[in-house]
C-alpha positions as CSV (number, residue, x, y, z in Angstrom):
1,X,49.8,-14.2,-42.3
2,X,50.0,-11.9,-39.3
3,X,47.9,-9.3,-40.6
4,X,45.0,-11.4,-41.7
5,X,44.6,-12.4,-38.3
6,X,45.2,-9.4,-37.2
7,X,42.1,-8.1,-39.0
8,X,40.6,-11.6,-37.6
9,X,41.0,-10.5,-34.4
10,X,39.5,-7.1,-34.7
11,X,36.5,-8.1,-35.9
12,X,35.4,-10.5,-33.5
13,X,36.6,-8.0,-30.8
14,X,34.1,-5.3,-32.5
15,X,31.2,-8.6,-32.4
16,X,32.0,-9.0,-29.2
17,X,31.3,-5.6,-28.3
18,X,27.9,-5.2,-30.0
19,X,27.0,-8.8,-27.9
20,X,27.5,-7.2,-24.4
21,X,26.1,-3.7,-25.5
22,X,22.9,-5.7,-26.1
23,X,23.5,-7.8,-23.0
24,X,23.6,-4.8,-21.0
25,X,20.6,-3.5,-22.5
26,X,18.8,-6.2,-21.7
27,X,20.3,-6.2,-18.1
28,X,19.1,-2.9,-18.2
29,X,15.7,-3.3,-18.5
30,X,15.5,-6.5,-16.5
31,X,16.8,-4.2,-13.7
32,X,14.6,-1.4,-14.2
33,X,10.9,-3.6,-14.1
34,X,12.4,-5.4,-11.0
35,X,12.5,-1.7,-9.7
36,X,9.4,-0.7,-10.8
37,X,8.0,-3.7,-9.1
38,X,9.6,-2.6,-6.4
39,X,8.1,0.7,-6.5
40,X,4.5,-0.4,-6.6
41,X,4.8,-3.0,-3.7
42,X,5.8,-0.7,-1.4
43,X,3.3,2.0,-2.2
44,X,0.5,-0.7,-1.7
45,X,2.4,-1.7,1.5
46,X,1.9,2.3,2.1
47,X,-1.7,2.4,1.3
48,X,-2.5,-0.5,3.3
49,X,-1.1,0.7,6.2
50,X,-2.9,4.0,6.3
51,X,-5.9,1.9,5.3
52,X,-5.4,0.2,8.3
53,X,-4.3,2.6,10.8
54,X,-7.8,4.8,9.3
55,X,-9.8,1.6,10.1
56,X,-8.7,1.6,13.8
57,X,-8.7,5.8,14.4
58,X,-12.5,4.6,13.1
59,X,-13.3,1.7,15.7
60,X,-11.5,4.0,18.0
61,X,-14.1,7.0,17.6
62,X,-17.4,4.4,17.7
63,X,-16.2,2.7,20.6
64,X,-15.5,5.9,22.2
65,X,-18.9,7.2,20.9
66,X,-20.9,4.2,22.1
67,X,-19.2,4.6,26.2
68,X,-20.5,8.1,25.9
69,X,-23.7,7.1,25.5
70,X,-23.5,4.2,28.1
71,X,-22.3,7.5,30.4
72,X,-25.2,9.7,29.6
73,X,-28.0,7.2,29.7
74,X,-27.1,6.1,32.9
75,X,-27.7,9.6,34.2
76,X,-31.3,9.3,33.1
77,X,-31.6,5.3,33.9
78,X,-32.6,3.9,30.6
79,X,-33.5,0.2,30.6
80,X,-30.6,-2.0,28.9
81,X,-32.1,-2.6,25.7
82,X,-33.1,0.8,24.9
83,X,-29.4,1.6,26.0
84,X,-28.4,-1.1,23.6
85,X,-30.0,0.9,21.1
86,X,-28.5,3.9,21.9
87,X,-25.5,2.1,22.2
88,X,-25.6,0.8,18.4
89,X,-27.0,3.9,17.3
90,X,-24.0,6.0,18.2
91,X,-21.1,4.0,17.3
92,X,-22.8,3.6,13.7
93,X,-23.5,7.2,13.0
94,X,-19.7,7.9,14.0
95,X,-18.2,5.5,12.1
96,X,-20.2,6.6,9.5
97,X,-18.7,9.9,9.4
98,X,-15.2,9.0,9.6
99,X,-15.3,7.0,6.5
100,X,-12.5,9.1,4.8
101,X,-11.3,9.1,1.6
102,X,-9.7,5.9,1.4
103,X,-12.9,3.7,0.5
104,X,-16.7,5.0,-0.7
């Protein structure tokens, strides 16, 4: 009687061991698309940020643009709209070169 549930006992030890192999498989994978997840969050947390820190480098270089043209029409006393003009006309054709790669 001792040796049949011997044998009993070894195979529901080896069906126990085919369960958690498969458990841990599927641990496994849960694990690794929670990673992967991971992974492509914080590369669009990445791009956004230099998306962001482009943008301003961008409104930097207009505004900058658009005071230097405030400077040098005020040498030759332009009236204020057509230094509004200017004005416009500067910041856009700057910002419109530093684009970069990030968007078309």
């Amino acid at each position: 009687m001792t040796r049949i549930n011997n044998n009993r006992s070894r195979f529901n030890s080896r069906r126990l061991s085919k369960r958690r192999k498969g458990a841990a498989l599927i641990l496994a994978l849960f694990l690794l698309s929670v990673l992967i997840s991971m992974l492509a969050l914080s590369i669009d947390i990445g791009y956004i940020a230099a998306s962001k820190s482009e943008a301003r480098r961008t409104a930097d270089a207009a505004a900058l643009a658009g005071c230097w043209q405030i400077y040098e029409s005020s040498k030759i006393n332009q009236n204020e709209t057509m230094l509004q003009t200017g004005v416009q006309s500067a910041a856009n054709s700057i910002a419109g070169l530093n684009r970069g790669h990030w968007g078309s």
